[in-house]
C-alpha positions as MATLAB code, in Angstrom:
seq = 'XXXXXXXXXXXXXXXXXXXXXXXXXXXXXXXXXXXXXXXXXXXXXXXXXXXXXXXXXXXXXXXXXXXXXXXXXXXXXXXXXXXXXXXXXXXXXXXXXXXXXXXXXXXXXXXXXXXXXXXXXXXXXXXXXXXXXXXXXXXXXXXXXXXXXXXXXXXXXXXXXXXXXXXXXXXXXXXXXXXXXXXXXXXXXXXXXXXXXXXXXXXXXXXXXXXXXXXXXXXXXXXXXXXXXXXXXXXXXXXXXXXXXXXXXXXXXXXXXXXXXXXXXXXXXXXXXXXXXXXXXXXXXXXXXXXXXXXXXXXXXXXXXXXXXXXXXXXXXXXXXXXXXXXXXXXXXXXXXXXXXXXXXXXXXXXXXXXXXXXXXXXXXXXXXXXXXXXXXXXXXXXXXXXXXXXXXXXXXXXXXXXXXXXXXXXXXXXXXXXXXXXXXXXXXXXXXXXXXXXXXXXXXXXXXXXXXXXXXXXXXXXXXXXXXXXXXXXXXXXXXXXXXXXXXXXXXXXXXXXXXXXXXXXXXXXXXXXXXXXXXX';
ca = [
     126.927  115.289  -35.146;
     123.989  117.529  -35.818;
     124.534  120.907  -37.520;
     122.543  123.716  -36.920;
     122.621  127.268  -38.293;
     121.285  131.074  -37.331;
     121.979  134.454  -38.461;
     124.156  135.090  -34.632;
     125.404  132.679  -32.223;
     124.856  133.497  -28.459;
     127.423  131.256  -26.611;
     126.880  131.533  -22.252;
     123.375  132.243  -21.356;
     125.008  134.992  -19.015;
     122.694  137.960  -18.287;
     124.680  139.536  -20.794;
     124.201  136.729  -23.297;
     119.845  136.655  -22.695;
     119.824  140.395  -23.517;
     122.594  139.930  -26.709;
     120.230  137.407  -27.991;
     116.594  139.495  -27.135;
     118.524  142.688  -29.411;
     119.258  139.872  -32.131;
     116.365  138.531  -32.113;
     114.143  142.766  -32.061;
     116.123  143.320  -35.357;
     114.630  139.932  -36.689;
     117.622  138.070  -37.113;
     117.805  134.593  -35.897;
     119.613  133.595  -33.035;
     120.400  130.260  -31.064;
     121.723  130.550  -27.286;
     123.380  127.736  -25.506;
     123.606  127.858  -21.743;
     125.687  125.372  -19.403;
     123.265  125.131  -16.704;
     119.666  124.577  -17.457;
     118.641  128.008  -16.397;
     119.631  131.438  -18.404;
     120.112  134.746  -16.200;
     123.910  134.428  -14.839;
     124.474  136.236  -12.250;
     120.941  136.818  -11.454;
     119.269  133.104  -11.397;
     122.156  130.230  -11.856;
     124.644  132.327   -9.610;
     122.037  133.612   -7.169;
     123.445  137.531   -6.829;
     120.620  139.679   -6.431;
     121.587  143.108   -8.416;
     124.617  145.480   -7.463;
     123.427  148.940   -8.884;
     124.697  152.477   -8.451;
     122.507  155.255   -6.517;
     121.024  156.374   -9.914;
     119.369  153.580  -10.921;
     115.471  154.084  -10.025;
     115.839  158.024  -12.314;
     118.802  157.032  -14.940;
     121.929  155.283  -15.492;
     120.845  152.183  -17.239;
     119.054  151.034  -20.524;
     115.305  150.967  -20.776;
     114.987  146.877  -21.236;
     117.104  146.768  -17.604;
     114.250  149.219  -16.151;
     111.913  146.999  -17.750;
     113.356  144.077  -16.025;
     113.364  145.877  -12.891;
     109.750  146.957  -13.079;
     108.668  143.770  -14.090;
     110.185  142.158  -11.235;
     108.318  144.107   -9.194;
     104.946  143.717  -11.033;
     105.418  140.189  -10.781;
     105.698  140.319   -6.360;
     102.343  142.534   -7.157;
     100.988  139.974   -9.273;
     101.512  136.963   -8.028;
     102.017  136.853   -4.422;
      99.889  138.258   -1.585;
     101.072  141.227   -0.550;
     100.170  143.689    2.369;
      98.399  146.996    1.488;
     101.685  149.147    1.992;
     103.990  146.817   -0.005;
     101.265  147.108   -2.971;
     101.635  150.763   -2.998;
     105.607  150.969   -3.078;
     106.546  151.848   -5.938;
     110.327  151.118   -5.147;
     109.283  147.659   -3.554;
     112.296  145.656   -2.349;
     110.770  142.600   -2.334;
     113.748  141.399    0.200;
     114.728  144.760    1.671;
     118.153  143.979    1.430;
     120.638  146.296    2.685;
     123.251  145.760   -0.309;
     120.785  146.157   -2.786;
     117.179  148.492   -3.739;
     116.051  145.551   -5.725;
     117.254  142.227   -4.175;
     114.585  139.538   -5.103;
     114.580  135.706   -5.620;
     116.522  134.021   -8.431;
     113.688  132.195   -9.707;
     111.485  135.226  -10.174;
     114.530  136.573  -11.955;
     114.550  133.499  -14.305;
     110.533  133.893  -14.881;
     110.939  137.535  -15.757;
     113.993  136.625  -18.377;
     111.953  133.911  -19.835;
     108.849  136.131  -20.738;
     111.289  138.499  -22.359;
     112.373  136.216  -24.474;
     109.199  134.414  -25.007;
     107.849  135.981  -27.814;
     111.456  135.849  -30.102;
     110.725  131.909  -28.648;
     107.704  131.548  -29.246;
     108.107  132.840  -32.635;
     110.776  130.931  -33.526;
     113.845  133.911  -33.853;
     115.072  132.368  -30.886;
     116.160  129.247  -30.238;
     117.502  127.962  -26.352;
     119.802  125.340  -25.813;
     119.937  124.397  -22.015;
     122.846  122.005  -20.712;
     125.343  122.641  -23.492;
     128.517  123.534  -23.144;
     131.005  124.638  -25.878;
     134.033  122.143  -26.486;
     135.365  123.435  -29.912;
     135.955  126.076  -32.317;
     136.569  125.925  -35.818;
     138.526  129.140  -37.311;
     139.627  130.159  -40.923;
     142.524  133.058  -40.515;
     140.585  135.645  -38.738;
     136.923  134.148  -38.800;
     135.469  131.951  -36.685;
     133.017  129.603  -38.844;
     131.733  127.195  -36.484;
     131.044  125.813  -32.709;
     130.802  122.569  -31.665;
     128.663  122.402  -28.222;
     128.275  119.296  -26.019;
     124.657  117.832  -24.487;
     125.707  117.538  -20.997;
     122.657  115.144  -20.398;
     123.083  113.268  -23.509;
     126.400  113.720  -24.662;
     125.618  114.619  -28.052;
     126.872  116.989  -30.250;
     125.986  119.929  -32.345;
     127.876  122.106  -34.392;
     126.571  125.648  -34.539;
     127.360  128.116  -37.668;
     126.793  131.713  -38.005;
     127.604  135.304  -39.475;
     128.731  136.418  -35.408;
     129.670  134.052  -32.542;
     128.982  135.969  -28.831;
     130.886  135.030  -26.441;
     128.667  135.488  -23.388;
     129.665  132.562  -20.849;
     130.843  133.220  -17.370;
     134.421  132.764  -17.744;
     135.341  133.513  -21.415;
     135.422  130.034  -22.554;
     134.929  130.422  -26.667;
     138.499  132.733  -26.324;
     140.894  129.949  -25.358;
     138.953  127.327  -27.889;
     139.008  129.850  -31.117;
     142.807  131.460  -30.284;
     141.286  134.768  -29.277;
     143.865  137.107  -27.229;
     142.973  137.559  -24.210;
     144.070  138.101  -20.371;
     143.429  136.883  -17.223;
     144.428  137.454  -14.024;
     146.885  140.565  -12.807;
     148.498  142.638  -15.067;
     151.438  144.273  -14.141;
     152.117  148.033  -13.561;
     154.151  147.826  -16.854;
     151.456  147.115  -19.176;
     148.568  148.991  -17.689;
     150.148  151.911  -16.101;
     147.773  151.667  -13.345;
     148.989  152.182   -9.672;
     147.635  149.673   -8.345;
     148.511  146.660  -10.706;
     151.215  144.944   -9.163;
     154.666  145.078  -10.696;
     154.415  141.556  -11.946;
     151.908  139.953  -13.833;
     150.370  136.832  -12.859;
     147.426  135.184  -14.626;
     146.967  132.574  -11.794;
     146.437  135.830   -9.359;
     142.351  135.545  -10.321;
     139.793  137.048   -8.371;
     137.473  135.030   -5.783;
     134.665  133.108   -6.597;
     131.434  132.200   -4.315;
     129.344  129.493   -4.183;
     126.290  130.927   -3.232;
     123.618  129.497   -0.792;
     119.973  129.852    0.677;
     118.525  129.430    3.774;
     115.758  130.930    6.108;
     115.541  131.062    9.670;
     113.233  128.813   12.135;
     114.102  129.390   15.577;
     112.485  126.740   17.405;
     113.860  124.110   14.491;
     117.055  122.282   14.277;
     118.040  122.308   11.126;
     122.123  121.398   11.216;
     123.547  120.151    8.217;
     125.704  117.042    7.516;
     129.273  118.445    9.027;
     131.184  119.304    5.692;
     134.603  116.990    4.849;
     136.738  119.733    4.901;
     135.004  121.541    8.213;
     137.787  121.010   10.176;
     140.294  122.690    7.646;
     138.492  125.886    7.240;
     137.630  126.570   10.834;
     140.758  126.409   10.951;
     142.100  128.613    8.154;
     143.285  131.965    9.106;
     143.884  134.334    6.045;
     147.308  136.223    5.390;
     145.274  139.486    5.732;
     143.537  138.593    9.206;
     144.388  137.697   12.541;
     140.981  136.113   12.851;
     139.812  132.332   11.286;
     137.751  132.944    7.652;
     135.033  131.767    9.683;
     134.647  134.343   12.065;
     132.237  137.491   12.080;
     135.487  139.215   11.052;
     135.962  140.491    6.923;
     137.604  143.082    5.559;
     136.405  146.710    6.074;
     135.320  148.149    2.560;
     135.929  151.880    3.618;
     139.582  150.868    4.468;
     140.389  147.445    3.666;
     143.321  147.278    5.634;
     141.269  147.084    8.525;
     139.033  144.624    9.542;
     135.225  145.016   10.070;
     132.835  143.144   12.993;
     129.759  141.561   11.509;
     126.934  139.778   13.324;
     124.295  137.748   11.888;
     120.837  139.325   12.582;
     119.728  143.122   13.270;
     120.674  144.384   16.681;
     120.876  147.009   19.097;
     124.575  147.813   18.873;
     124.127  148.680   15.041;
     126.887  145.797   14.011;
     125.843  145.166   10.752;
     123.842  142.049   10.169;
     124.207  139.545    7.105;
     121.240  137.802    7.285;
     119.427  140.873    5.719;
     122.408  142.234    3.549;
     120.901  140.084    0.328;
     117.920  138.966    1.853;
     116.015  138.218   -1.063;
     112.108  137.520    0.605;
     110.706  139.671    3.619;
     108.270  137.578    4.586;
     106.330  141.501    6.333;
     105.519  142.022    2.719;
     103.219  139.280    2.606;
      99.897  139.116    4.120;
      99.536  135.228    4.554;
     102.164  132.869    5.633;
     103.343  130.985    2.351;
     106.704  131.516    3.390;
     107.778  129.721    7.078;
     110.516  132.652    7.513;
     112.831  135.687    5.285;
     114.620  133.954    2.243;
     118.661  135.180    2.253;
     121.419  134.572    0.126;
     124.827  133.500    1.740;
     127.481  135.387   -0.498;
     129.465  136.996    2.095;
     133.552  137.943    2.763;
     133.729  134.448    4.628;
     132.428  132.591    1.819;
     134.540  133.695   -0.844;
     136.971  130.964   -2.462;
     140.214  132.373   -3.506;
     142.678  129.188   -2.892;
     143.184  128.300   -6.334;
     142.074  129.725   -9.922;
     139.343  127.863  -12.247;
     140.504  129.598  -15.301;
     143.183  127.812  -17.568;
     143.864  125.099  -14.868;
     144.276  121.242  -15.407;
     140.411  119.687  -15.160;
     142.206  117.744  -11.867;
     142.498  121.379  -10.496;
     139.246  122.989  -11.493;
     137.461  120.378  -10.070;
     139.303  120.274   -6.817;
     138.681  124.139   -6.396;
     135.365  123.956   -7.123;
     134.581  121.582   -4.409;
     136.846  123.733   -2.181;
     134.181  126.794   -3.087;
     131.126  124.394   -1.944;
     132.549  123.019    0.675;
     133.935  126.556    1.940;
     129.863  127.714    1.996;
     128.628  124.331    4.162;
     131.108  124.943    6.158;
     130.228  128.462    6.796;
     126.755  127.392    7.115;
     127.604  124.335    9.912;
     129.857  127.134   11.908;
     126.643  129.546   11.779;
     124.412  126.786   12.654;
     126.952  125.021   15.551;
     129.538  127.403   16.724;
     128.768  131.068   15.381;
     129.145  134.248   18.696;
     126.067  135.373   19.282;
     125.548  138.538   20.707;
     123.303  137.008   24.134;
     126.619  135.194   24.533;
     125.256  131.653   23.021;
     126.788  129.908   20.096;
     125.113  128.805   17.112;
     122.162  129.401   15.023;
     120.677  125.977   14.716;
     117.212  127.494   13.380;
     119.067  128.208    9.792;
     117.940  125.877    7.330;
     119.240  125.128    3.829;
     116.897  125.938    1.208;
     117.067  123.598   -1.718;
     114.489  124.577   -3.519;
     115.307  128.491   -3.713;
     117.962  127.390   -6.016;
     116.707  124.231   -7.774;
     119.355  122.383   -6.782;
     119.517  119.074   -4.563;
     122.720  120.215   -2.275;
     120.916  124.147   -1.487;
     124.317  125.807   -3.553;
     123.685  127.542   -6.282;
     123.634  125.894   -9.785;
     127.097  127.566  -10.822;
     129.855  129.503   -8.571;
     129.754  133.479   -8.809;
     131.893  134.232  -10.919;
     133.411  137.755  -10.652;
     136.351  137.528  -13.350;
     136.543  136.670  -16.730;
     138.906  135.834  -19.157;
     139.148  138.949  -21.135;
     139.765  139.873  -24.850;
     142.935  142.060  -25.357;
     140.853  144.703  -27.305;
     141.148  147.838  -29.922;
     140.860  149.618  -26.402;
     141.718  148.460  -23.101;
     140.022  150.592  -19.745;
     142.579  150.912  -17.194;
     142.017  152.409  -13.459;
     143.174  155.616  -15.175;
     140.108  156.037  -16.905;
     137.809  155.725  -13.688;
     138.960  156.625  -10.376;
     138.270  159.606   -8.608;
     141.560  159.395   -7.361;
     143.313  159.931  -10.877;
     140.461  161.878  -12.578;
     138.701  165.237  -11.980;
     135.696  164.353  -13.716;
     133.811  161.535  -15.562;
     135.830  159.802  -18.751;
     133.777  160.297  -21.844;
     134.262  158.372  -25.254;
     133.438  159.516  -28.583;
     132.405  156.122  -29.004;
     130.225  154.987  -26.060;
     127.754  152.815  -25.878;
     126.369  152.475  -22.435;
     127.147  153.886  -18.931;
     127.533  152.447  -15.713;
     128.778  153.272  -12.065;
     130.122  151.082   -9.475;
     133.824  151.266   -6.779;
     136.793  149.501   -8.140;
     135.704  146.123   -6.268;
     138.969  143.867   -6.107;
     138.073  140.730   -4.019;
     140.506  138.884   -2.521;
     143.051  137.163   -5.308;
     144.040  133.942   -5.012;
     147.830  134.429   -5.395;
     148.641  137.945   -3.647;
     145.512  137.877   -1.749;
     145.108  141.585   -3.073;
     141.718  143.423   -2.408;
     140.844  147.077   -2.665;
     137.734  149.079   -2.750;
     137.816  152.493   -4.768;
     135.917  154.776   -5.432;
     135.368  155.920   -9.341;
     133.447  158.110  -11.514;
     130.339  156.950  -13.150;
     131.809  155.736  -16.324;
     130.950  155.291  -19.946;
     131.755  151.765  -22.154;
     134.082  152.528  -24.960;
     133.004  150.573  -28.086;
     137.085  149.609  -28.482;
     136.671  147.605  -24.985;
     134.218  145.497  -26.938;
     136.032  144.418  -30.209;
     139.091  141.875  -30.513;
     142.387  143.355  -31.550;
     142.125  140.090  -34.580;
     139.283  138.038  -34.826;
     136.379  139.682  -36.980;
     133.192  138.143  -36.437;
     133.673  137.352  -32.438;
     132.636  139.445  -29.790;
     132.224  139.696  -26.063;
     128.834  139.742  -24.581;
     129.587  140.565  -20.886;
     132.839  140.365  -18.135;
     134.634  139.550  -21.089;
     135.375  142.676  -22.972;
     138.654  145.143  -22.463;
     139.164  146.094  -19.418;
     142.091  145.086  -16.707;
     141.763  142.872  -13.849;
     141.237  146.431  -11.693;
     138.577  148.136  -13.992;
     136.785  144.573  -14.164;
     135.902  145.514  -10.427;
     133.607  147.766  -11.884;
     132.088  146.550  -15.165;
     131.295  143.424  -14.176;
     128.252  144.165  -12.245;
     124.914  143.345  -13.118;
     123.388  146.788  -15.054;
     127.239  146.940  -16.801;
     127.073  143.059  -17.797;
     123.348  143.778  -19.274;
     124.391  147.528  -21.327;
     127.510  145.261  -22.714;
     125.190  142.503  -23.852;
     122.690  144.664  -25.410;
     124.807  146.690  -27.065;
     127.111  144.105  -28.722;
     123.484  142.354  -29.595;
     122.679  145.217  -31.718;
     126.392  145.926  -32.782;
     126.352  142.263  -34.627;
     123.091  142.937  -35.943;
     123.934  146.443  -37.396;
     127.453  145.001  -38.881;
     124.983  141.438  -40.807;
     122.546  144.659  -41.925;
     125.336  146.537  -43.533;
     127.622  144.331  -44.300;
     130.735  145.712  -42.556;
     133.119  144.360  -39.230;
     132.171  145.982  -36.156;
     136.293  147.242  -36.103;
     134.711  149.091  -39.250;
     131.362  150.993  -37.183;
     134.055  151.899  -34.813;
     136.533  153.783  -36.917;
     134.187  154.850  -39.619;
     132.345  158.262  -37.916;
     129.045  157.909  -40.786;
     128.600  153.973  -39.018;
     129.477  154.816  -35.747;
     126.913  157.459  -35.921;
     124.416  155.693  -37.306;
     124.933  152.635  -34.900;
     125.105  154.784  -31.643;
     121.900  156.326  -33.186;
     120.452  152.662  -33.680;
     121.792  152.235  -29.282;
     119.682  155.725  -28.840;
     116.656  154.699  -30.102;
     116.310  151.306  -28.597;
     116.870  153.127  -24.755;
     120.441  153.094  -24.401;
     121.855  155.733  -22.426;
     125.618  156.730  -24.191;
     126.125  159.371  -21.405;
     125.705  160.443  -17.758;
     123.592  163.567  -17.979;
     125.794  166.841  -17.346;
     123.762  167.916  -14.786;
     123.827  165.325  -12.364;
     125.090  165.259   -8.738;
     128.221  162.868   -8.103;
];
């Protein structure tokens, strides 16, 4: 077994873990980053979820490398591809003019954008990437993690990794259960979160949904039906306990009140049902000028594809894998029923014209690389954010911390469990991320990098989106790199005020935002 060595350890090449690494690598430490799939990005690129934001996020509300990001994204539509005169001059260009999102854009655009800003910290040799591996063990001393062992999945060889800080930035918390890290997952109860809507028992098999995100585009005048799925048959007919419709209907679960249900419809229309072809459409094909694309480029990652049969988390491998496939094979088949048997409004069935992309994804089967993966394990922490701290029905006003360090803003987003079947959308204040979320009650030198840190499975509804994952990242980047530099444990920057001060300072000047400004509209 090879052993290899840097100054921090980025485990999960989450979004969170790319921008951990980039702030490692700006305050010239070195820094390795594994990644299970073989491309970075997360949510963004292997998961295929074009960004959630809050209304803010064009004038404030996120850290300067996320604008960066943004803008480059949209330099690289202007750059690269032909665009019409109008698109060129839009400054807010939407490359897919999706209706769930001001910047919804393809995954592998995403992944070229991440790669150049890494590319110079690569290129120099601060950073180094290791694609397909996957963390299998963890050696600890008392509190201290000293090593991790990560596995080739191509090869099958191994490498053990050392360094001063180990990140744990991978989609589902998986360095916590290897190095005996506290943590939670699933439901709390009412009991230990005081929240009102935790349920009175806890159950840590009551885990959130997970997607298995697809592409297609549309070609009337082609047939492009897919192989019928093996388990078609079961999910057409699977009715929820929350519906009197089949999970394969145009029938989900009203946001606004979800104990309602909500008609859907697949393309734009007259009767203003909403359509989910363009809800994270990621190419509009009016943008371009020449006709490199045969139709608009959308994402499948809907209410009727979401998976919540089983939990993947802290299962038997028998079970993971068998829930897995149930998440893939839930998406063909709610690509075969929109392709064979889906309402249309004319009064016809089917859209035979949608055809599974492959490519969009890199992937042979058209699914993305890796399921979305919406909840984490999650450290318990020196501070825990509960649904107290957040919603606008508990609070007057936003929650501030004396030691924030980052803001974001999104509802209390609950998607279906897979026990209870609980969901719930709430609204919240914009909020701030207490440093205490982000540091383990024990372990020194380990820290979460993005859905990982310390909140509940209700407040995880909100900081797990994609401008929260990135502040979290960033900010425990620089964190590690501030505690190597002066020689303290990041429990230390928090309760000392002259470190704390000096580290939020350190957040400040790199473009972090610690607070919403006071004179904003909510």
């Amino acid at each position: 077994m090879r052993k290899e060595a840097a100054d921090v350890i980025v485990v999960g090449g989450s979004l969170g873990g790319c921008i951990a690494a980039l702030s490692v690598a700006k305050m010239g430490l070195s820094v390795m980053l594994t990644e299970e799939t073989d491309w970075i990005g997360g949510q963004l690129t292997s998961q295929a979820v074009p960004p959630d934001e809050h209304p803010w996020i064009e004038e404030f509300g996120c850290t300067t490398t996320y604008r960066h990001f943004r803008n480059r994204v949209r330099d690289y539509y202007k750059q690269n591809y032909a665009l019409t005169e109008k698109a060129m001059k839009e400054e807010r260009l939407n490359p897919g003019n999706a209706w769930v999102s001001r910047l919804s854009h393809e995954p592998k655009v995403a992944l070229q954008v991440l790669e150049d800003m890494l590319a110079p910290y690569v290129n120099s040799g601060k950073l180094r990437i290791l694609l397909n591996h996957k963390p299998i063990d963890v050696q600890t001393s008392s509190e201290v993690i000293e090593s991790v062992v990560i596995r080739d999945n191509v090869k099958g060889e191994l490498a053990e990794l050392t360094g001063n800080y180990f990140l744990d930035a991978t989609e589902c918390g998986d360095v916590l259960p290897l190095a005996g890290v506290e943590y939670v997952i699933g439901a709390e109860s009412q009991k230990e979160t005081g929240e009102p809507h935790a349920p009175l028992q806890a159950d840590s098999k009551d885990v959130q949904a997970v997607t298995h995100v697809l592409a297609v585009d549309y070609l009337k005048e082609r047939n492009s039906i897919i192989e019928k799925p093996d388990q078609y048959d079961f999910w057409k007919r699977y009715i929820p306990s929350y519906s009197k419709w089949p999970l394969l209907s145009w029938y989900a679960v009203n946001s606004l009140d979800t104990s309602t249900m909500k008609k859907f419809t697949l393309f734009p229309n007259e009767q203003d049902i909403p359509a989910l072809f363009t809800y994270r459409r990621v190419l509009d094909v009016t943008h371009l000028i020449d006709s490199i694309y045969d139709g608009d480029v959308s994402l499948i990652n809907w209410p009727q594809n979401d998976y919540f049969l089983g939990s993947i988390i802290d299962v038997t491998e028998e079970e993971r894998e068998k829930h897995l496939k149930g998440a893939k094979q839930l998406s063909l088949s709610l690509l075969y029923w929109l392709q064979t048997e889906a309402p249309r409004l004319d009064g016809g069935k089917g859209y035979p014209g949608l055809r599974l992309r492959m490519d969009v994804l890199g992937t042979d089967d058209g699914l993305a690389k890796y399921p979305y993966i919406r909840e984490s394990r999650r450290i318990k922490a020196q501070y825990t954010i509960t649904e107290n701290d957040v919603s606008k029905d508990l609070r007057e006003s936003i929650r501030t911390y004396p030691d924030s360090v980052g803001v974001g803003s999104y509802h209390l987003d609950l998607h279906h469990t897979t026990v209870s079947n609980r969901t719930f959308y709430i609204p919240t204040y914009p909020y701030e991320i207490p440093l205490g979320a982000l540091i383990p009650l024990r372990v020194t030198n380990l820290l979460p990098a993005c859905k990982n840190i310390g909140t509940t499975q209700i407040t995880n509804g909100c900081y797990r989106l994609h401008p929260t994952e990135w502040n979290i990242g960033e900010a425990v980047g620089y964190l590690a790199a501030y505690a190597i530099a002066n020689e303290v444990e990041p429990k230390e920057v928090r309760q000392n005020s002259k470190h704390l001060q000096a580290y939020q300072q350190l957040l400040i000047e790199k473009g972090i935002e610690l607070h919403w400004p006071d004179e904003m509209e909510i």
